[in-house]
Each structure stands twice: as C-alpha cells, then as structure tokens.
C-alpha positions as CSV (number, residue, x, y, z in Angstrom):
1,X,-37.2,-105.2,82.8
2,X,-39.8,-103.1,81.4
3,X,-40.6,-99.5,82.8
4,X,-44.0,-99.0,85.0
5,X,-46.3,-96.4,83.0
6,X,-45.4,-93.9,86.0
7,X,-41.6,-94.3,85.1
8,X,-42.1,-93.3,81.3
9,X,-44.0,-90.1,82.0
10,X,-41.7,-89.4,84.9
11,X,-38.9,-89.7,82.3
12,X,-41.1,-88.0,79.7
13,X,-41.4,-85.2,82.5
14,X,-37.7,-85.1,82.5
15,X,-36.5,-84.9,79.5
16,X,-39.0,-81.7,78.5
17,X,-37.2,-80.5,81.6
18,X,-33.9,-80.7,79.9
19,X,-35.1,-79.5,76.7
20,X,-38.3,-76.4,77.4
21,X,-37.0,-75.5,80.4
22,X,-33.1,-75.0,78.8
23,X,-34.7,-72.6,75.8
24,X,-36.7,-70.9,78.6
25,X,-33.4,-70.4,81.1
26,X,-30.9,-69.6,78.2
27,X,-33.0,-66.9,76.5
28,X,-33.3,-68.8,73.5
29,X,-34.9,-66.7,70.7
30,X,-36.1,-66.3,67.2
31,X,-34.9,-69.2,64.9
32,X,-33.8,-71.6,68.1
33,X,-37.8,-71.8,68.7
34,X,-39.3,-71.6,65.9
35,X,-37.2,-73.9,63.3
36,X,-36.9,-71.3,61.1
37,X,-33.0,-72.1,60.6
38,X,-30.7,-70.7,58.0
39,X,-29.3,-73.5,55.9
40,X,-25.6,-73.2,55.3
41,X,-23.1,-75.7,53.6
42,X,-19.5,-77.1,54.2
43,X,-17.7,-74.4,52.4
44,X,-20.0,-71.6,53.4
45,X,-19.6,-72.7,57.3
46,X,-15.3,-72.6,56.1
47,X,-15.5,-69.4,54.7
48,X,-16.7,-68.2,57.9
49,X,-14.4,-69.7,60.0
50,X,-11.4,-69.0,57.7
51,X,-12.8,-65.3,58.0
52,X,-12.9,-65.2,61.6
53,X,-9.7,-63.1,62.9
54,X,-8.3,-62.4,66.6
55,X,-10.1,-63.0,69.8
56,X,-13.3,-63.1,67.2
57,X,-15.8,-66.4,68.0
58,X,-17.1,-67.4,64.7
59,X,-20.7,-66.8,64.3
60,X,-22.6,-69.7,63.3
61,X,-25.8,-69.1,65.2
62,X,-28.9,-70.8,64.0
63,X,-27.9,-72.6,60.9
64,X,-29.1,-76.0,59.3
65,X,-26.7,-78.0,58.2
66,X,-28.3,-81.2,57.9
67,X,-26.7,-82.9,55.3
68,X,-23.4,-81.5,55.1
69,X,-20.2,-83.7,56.1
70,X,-18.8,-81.6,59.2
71,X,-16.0,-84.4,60.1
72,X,-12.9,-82.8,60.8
73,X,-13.4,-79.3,60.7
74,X,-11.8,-76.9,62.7
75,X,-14.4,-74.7,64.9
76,X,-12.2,-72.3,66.3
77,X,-14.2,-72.2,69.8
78,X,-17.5,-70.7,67.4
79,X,-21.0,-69.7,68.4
80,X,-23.5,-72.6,67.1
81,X,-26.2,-71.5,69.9
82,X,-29.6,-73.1,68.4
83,X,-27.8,-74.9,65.4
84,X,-29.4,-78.1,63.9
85,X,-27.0,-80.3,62.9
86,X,-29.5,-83.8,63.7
87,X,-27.6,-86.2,62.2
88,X,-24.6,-84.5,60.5
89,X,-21.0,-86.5,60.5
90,X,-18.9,-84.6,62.7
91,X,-16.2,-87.7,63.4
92,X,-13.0,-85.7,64.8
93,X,-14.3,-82.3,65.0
94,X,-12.6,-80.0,66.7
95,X,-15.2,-78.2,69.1
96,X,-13.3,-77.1,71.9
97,X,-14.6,-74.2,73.9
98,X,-17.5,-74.2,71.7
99,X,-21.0,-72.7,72.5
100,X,-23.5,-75.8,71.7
101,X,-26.2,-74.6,73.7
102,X,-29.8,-75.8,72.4
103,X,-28.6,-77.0,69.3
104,X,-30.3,-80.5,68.1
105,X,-27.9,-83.2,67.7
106,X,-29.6,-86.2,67.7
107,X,-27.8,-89.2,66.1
108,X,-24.7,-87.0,65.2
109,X,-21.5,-88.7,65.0
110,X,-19.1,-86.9,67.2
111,X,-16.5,-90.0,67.2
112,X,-13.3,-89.0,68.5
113,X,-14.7,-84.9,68.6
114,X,-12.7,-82.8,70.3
115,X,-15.3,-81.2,72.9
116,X,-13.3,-80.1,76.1
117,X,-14.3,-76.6,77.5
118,X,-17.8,-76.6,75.6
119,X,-20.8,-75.3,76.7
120,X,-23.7,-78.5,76.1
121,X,-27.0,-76.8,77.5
122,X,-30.3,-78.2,76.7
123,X,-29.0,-80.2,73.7
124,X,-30.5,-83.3,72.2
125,X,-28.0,-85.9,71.8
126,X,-30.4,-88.7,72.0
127,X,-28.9,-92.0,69.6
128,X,-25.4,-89.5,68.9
129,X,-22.1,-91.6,68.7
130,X,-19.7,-89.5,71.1
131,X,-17.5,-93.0,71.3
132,X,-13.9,-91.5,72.1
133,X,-14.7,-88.5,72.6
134,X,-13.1,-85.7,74.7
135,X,-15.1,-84.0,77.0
136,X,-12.8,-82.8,79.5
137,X,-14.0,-79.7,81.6
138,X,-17.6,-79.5,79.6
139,X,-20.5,-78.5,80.7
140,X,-23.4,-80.3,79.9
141,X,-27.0,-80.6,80.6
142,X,-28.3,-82.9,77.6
143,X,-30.2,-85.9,77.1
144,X,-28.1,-88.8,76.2
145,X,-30.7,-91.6,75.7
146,X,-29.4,-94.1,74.3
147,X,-25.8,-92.4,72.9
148,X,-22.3,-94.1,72.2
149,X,-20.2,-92.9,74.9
150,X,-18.0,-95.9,75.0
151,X,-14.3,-95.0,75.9
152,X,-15.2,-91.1,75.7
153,X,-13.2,-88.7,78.4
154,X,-16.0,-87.3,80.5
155,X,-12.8,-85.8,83.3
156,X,-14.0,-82.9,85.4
157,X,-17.0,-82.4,83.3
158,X,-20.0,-80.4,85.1
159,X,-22.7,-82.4,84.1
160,X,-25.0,-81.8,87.0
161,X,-28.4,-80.1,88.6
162,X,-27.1,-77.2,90.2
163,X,-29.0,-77.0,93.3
164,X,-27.8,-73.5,94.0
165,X,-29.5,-71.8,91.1
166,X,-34.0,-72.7,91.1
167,X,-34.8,-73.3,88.6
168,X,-31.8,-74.6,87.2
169,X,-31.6,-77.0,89.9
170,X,-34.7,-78.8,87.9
171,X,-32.7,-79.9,85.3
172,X,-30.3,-82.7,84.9
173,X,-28.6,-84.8,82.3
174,X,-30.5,-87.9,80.7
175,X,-28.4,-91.2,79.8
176,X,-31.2,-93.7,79.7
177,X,-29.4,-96.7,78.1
178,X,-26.6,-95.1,76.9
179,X,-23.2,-96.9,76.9
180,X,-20.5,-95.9,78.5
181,X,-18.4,-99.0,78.9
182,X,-14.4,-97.9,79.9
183,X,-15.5,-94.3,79.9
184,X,-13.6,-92.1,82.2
185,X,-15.4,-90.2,84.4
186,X,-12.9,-89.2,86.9
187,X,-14.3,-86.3,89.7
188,X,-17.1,-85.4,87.0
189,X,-20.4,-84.1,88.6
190,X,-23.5,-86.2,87.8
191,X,-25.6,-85.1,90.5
192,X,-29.3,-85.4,89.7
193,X,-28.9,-87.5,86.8
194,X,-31.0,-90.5,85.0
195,X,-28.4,-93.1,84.0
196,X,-31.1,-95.9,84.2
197,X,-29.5,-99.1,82.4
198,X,-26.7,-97.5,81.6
199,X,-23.5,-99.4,80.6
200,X,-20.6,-98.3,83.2
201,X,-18.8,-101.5,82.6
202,X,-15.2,-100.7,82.9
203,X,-15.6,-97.2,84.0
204,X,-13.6,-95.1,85.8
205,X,-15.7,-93.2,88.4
206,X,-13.0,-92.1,90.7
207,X,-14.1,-88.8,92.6
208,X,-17.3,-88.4,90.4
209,X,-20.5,-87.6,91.8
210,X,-23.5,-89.6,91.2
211,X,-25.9,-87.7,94.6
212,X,-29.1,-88.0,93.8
213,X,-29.0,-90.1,90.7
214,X,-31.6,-92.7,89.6
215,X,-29.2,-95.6,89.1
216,X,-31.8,-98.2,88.5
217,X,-30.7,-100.9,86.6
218,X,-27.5,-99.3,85.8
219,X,-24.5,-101.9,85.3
220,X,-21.2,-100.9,86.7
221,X,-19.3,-104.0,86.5
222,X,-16.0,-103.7,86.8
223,X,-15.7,-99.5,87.0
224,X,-13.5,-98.4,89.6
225,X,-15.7,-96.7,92.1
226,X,-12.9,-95.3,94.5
227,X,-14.8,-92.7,96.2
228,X,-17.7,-92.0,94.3
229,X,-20.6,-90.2,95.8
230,X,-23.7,-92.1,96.2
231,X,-25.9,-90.1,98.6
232,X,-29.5,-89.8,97.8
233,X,-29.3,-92.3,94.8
234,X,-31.5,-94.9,93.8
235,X,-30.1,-98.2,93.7
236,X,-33.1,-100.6,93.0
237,X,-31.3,-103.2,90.0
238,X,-27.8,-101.6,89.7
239,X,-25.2,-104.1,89.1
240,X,-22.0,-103.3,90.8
241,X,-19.8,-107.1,90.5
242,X,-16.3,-106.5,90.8
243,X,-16.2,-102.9,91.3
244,X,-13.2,-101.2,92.9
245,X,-13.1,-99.0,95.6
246,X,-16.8,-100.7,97.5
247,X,-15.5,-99.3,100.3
248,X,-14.8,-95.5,99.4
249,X,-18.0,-95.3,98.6
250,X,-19.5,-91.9,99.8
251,X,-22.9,-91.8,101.0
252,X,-23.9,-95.2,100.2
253,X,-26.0,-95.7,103.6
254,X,-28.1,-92.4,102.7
255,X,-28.7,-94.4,99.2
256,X,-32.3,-95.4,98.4
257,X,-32.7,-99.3,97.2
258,X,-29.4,-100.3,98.5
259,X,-31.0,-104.0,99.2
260,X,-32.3,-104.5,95.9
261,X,-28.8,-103.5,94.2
262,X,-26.8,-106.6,93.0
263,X,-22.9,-107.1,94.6
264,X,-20.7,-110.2,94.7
C-alpha cells in the first residue's frame, strides 16, 4: 500500500515536528545545532565516567563518538544532551536514568540496552536496533521509523503528545514501520502517535494508550488489547485478527475508520 503524496509531507511535517521543534522547546544550544561536536573515544568517554564521584552525573554533553564500540559500558545515569552517536554499537549498555535528549542515534544498536528512567527528547532513532530493550518508565518523544523494537520492554513509558503543555502538545513519537512484534507495552502512553504499518504482532497493549493515534495499516495480530484506549484513532487498514481483550477496548466507537479496519 503505497502513501498518497499528502501523507508523505504530512509525515515529513511530523517528523521536523519531532526533531526542530524538540531543539527549539529543550533550549538546545551551541554544538547540539550547529554539528560542531567534540570527538571523544572509548577510553576517554571511561575515564570520565570512572572520574565521576557521588551524586555527580557524568558530563558527556555534545560529543562524537561515531566510530567507537560503546557496547556494554556503564553510563552511570550521565548527561549525553546533543551527543552523536549515529551508528555507534551500544548492545547492553547500561543507560538508565540517562539524559538522551536531541542526541542522533540513527541506526545505533541499543540491543538488550538498559534504558529505564531515560529522558529520549527529540532524538533520531530512525533504522536503530532497540530489540530487547528495556525501556521501562522512559520518556520518549523520538522518531522510530523503521527501528527494531521486537521484544523490547516499553512498561509505563511516557511516550506521548502532552496536550496540557502547547506547544509540546505538537509533538509526538514516530514508528512508521517499525517492528514491534511481542513488545510489551503495558499502560504506556502513545497518545498522538504515528505507528503506521507497524508490527504489534504479539504485543502486549494492556492499559496503554493509543488516543489519537494514526494506526493505519498497523498489524496487531495477536497483541493482547485488554483495555487499550482507542479514542480519536485512525483505523483505516489496521489488522487486529485474534486480538485479546476486543471488548475492553476504550473508545473504539469515537475511532476514525473503524469500518475499513480488518477483524475476524
């Protein structure tokens, strides 16, 4: 199914959402928006941490370290506000508590990283492996096109617009085609998001809100949908065979497209 030119510069529209208006609302300065980062190795990033005593984050603001191997290490809840680490192995990490805001992780592997409690704002993780990840308790606002998410722990994770706060309320989290197959989601907010043809196969969406959502050709087969929250979302093309919990469903009759989505 092939996107109408309106839907790619609405999602176009979107994502520079995620990403300009983050900088803007997070005060982002100096090196974050200009590229002028500060390249720093392995063992230079080490030292730091290894330096880093008490109730003292880590400062690791604004550094490159594409092309350094980052699997494993210890982060100690640092500062990476505005890092670049596009592409940088960081399998098994441990980035709890972490501040990740605007920092460019696109195609990073974050397998089986330890991210619960971090701070995700206006971060490109477009093509990233987060497969097995924990994500417990994060808060993210990212754009996920097209990232690993299979089997990741997404629990209690406040990944959504918040309405309250304009113009925050503008921005949402992108996971155009990503795959998310047995993820578990459970009473994560989503609200506002683009999940179009996602992969939700296996899923467990129990509690998590999805309001406002563009679910269009999304593919929940088999999730367990026990009281997820559907007001507002668009439905045209989602697949939703097997599901559990079709009759929890909160706010499904308020649900845009609910004739064109596919059940048993």
């Amino acid at each position: 199914m092939r996107n109408t030119p309106r839907e790619i510069v609405g999602s176009r529209v979107r994502r520079r959402r995620v990403l300009v208006a983050g900088l803007a609302l997070a005060g982002a300065m100096g090196p974050a928006l200009s590229g002028n980062y500060a390249p720093m190795t392995r063992d230079q990033a080490l030292a730091v941490l290894a330096g880093a005593g008490g109730d003292q984050r880590p400062d690791l603001r604004n550094r490159d370290f594409r092309g350094q191997d980052l699997s494993g290490v210890d982060f100690k809840g640092a500062d990476l506000f505005g890092t670049h680490l596009h592409g940088v192995p960081l399998k098994g990490a441990k980035l709890a508590r972490t501040n990740l805001d605007i920092t460019i992780l696109r195609g990073a592997d974050l397998e089986g990283a330890d991210l619960r409690g971090a701070s995700i704002f206006g971060v490109v993780l477009v093509d990233a492996n987060l497969k097995g990840a924990d994500l417990t308790g994060a808060r993210l606002i990212a754009d996920l096109q097209r990232a690993n998410l299979d089997g990741a722990k997404l629990v209690q994770g406040r990944f959504g617009a918040d309405m309250k706060n304009q113009p925050m309320g503008k921005l949402s989290t992108l996971m155009v085609s990503a795959k998310l197959r047995g993820a578990d989601l459970t009473g994560t907010d989503l609200s506002g998001c683009d999940v179009r043809f996602a992969d939700f196969t296996g899923a467990n969406l129990t509690d998590t809100d999805l309001s406002r959502c563009d679910l269009r050709g999304a593919d929940f087969t088999a999730a367990d949908m026990t009281r997820t929250r559907l007001t507002s979302a668009t439905l045209d093309g989602a697949k939703f065979h097997q599901i559990k919990g079709r009759d929890t469903l909160v706010g499904f009759d308020s649900a845009k497209g609910r004739d064109a989505a596919i059940f048993d």
